[in-house]
C-alpha angles and dihedrals in degrees: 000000000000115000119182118188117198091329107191131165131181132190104201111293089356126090117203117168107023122189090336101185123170152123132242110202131198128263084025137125097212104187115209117209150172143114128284114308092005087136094253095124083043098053089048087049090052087047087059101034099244083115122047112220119231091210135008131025131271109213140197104191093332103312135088108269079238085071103073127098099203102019106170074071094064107030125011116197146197117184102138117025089203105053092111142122103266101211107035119092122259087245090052086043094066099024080067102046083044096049094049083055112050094247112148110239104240086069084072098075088036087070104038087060097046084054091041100239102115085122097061093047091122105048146110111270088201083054107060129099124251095266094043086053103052084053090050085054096045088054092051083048088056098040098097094042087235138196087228136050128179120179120180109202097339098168090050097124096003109121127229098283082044091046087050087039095061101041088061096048088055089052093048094053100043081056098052081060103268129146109239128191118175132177127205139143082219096107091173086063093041090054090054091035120046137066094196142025126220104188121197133188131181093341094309137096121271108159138013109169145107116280086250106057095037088061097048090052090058110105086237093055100085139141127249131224144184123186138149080233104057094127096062088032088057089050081049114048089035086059093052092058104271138131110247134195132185108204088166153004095284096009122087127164114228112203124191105034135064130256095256089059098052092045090048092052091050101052091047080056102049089234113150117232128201102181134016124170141132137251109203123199118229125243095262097051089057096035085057094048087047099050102029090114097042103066111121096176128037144128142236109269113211116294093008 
């Protein structure tokens, strides 16, 4: 499990990370979202100790990634696929990083062939195209068969059948009991791929929550009805709190509550009901609703 307490970091006059607190918890796909520059590369870096905190704690089980003697056992990582060694081989890659851990050789074949690349074992990391690379980077995540994995952007250059590869991958690990936390601005992957949302904007917290319930609370997500009653059902559902909308004599969209609890306040009521479904928004449409005051870069779109 990865727990962080009050993580904050600041460069200079910048913050960039402010009273991060959350769990990670095992056999989960935590996604990890959040515009450009919203901290989330940084609070992944503090969870490995690349990047020092300037307040809080990052921990792996309750201890500091750092104190580990052999850490690729306990949490193997990709957040750049190109911080490799250019000139040595794929094979020599991974037999290093192996070796310094005190991962038994053998494990390195084990590896290129679970990521498909024991034909490029030989050659050149620095080499390799953007897609190779991330998959290079994927099998050095999985050397040490560790509790943890974290991925920062790991389907950036794959290709469809790469993209599909690796979702399944995810899914897979998170099944076998792993803790998985991935980050991507794909939110069409994110939406097949992970159990729970952590949002971020601008360094602080803006979600913690599981995919499900982080789309029905999106304005878009709603229920549909059609009744002959609309009229009274409207007076009803509008009373218990929710946000109600007539689009015809007996329809009317209900937003802010689920299916089973419109149903059930029409039927209390003796209210007849002819249709009742659901429209869902997607991940992007609530991630852009979350998020919609947190970009710090953007650009102008045609015609804004």
């Amino acid at each position: 499990m990865i727990s962080l307490r009050g993580l904050s970091k600041r460069y200079g006059d910048r913050l960039a990370v402010d009273d991060l607190s959350l769990d990670l918890r095992p056999g989960t796909v935590t996604g990890f979202l959040g515009p450009n520059g919203a901290g989330k590369s940084t609070t992944m870096r503090m969870i490995l100790g690349l990047d020092r905190p300037t307040t809080g704690v990052a921990l792996v089980d309750g201890r500091p990634y750092a104190a580990y003697r052999h850490p690729l056992r306990k949490v193997g990582a990709l957040l750049d696929a190109r911080a490799v060694h250019p000139g040595r081989s794929v094979r020599a890659h991974l037999l290093a990083l192996a070796r310094s851990n005190g991962i038994a050789p053998g494990r390195v074949g084990e590896v290129l062939e679970s990521v498909g690349m024991e034909a490029a074992a030989g050659r050149r990391a620095g080499a390799l195209s953007l897609g190779m690379s991330q998959r290079l980077g994927i099998a050095a995540a999985l050397l040490g068969d560790p509790e943890v994995l974290m991925f920062d952007e790991p389907v950036n250059g794959l290709d469809p059948d790469g993209v599909r590869w690796v979702r399944h991958l995810m899914r897979s690990l998170a099944d076998e009991g792993r803790t998985i936390f991935v980050s991507s601005h794909l939110m069409s992957e994110m939406q097949l791929t992970a159990d729970h949302l952590v949002v971020i904007g601008k360094g602080r917290l803006i979600v913690d929550a599981p995919l499900a319930k982080v789309i029905a609370g999106s304005s878009l997500s709603a229920v549909l009805v059609r009744s002959p009653h609309a009229g009274d059902l409207a007076t009803l559902l509008t009373a218990a709190g929710l946000r109600v909308e007539r689009t015809g004599d007996n329809d009317l969209v209900a937003s802010g509550a689920t299916i089973e609890r419109v149903g059930d306040l029409a039927f209390d009521a003796g209210v007849r009901l002819h249709e009742l479904s659901t429209r869902e928004a997607s991940l992007e449409q609530a991630y852009q609703e979350l998020t919609a005051g947190s970009v710090e870069y953007g650009a102008r779109t045609a015609g804004g």
